[in-house]
MARDREN-618158 format. One line per 10 residues: number of its first residue (from 1); for each residue x negated, y negated, z of C-alpha. Coordinates in steps of 0.001 Angstrom, whole numbers, plus 500000, padded with zeros to 6 digits. Example, Ala and Ser with C-alpha at 12.3 -4.5 7.8 and 13.67 -1.06 7.14 Angstrom:
<pts>
1	487700,504500,507800 | 486330,501060,507140
</pts>
This chain:
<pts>
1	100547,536886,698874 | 100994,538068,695000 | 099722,534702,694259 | 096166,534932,695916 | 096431,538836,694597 | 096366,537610,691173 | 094148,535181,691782 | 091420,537202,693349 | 092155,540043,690387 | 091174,536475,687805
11	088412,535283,689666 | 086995,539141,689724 | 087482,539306,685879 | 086159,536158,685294 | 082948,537136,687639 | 082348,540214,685438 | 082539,538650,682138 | 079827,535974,683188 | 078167,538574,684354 | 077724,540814,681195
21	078874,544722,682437 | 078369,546551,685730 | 075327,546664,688299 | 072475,548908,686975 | 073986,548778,683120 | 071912,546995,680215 | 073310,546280,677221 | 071698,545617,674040 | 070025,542382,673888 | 070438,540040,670535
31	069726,536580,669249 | 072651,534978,669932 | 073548,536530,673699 | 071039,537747,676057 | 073946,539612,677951 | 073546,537155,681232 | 075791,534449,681990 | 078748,533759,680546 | 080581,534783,677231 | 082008,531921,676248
41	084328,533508,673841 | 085544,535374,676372 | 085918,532155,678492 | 087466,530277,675580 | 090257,533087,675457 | 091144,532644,678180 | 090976,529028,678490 | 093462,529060,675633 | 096011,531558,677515 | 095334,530231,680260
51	096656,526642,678713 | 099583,528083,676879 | 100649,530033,679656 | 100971,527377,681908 | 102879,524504,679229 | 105070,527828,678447 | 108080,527436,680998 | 108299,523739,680096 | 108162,524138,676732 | 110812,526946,676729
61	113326,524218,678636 | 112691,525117,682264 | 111810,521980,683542 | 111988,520537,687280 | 115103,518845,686548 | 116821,521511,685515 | 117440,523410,682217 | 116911,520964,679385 | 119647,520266,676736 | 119715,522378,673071
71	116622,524553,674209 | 115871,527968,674278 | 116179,527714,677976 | 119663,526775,677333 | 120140,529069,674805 | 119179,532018,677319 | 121391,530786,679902 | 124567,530605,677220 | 124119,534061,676525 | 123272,535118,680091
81	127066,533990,681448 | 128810,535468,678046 | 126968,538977,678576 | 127745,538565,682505 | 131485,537697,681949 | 130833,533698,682368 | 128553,533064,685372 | 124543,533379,685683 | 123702,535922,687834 | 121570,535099,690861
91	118592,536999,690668 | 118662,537846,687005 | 115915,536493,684847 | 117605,533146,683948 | 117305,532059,687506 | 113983,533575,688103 | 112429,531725,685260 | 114112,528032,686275 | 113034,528615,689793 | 109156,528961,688267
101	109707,525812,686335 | 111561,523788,689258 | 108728,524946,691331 | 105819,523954,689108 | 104549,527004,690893 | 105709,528962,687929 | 102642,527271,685843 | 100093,528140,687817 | 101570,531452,688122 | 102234,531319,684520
111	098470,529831,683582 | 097353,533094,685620 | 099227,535406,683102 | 098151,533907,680147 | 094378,533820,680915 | 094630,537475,681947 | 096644,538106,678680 | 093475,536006,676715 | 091128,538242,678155 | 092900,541112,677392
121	093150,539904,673785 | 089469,538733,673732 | 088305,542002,675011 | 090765,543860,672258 | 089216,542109,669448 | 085798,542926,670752 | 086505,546259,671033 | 088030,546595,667596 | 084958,544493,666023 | 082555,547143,667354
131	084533,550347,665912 | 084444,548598,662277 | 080319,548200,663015
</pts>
């Protein structure tokens, strides 16, 4: 149910960004952007998070098989039992992030994040670039 949540919440930001601001608002009109259809810097943000998000649990060392040998996965999990007196807790976030990567549900969860987090930095930048102007 969180899944479709976020999705819907993606889909809805994605919608609004191709669509240039809210109903009965018009921006400024220039050269380069008419301000319909989509902003494809916005869209390449969060292509890019999007992307990095989902290769992120794999390339961390929470793979499908398992936690992979001399990673930061691995790493985690070391420290994880010292701090918890020599066993994993279940529940803690060392499980929770190998259960995303065993599922491969974890990417496309993960993908979700990461184009949010894109458009979040997209729309920072833009926001910044107009207070210098």
């Amino acid at each position: 149910m969180r899944q479709k949540a976020v999705s819907l919440f993606l889909c809805y930001l994605l919608l609004f960004t191709c669509v240039g601001g809210e109903a009965g608002e018009r921006e400024e009109e220039s050269a380069e952007d008419s301000g319909w259809g989509p902003s494809w810097s916005t869209l390449t943000y969060m292509a890019v998070g999007g992307g990095l998000g989902a290769a992120a649990l794999p390339a961390l060392g929470f793979t499908g098989a398992g936690i992979a040998a001399h990673s930061a996965a691995a790493w985690l999990m070391s420290w994880s039992a010292i701090l918890n007196g020599g066993g994993v807790p279940a529940g803690g976030l060392v499980a929770m992030l190998q259960s995303l990567g065993a599922s491969g549900g974890g990417s496309v969860l993960m993908g979700k994040v990461g184009a949010f987090l894109g458009y979040s930095a997209h729309k920072y930048m833009e926001s910044k670039k107009k207070d210098e102007e």
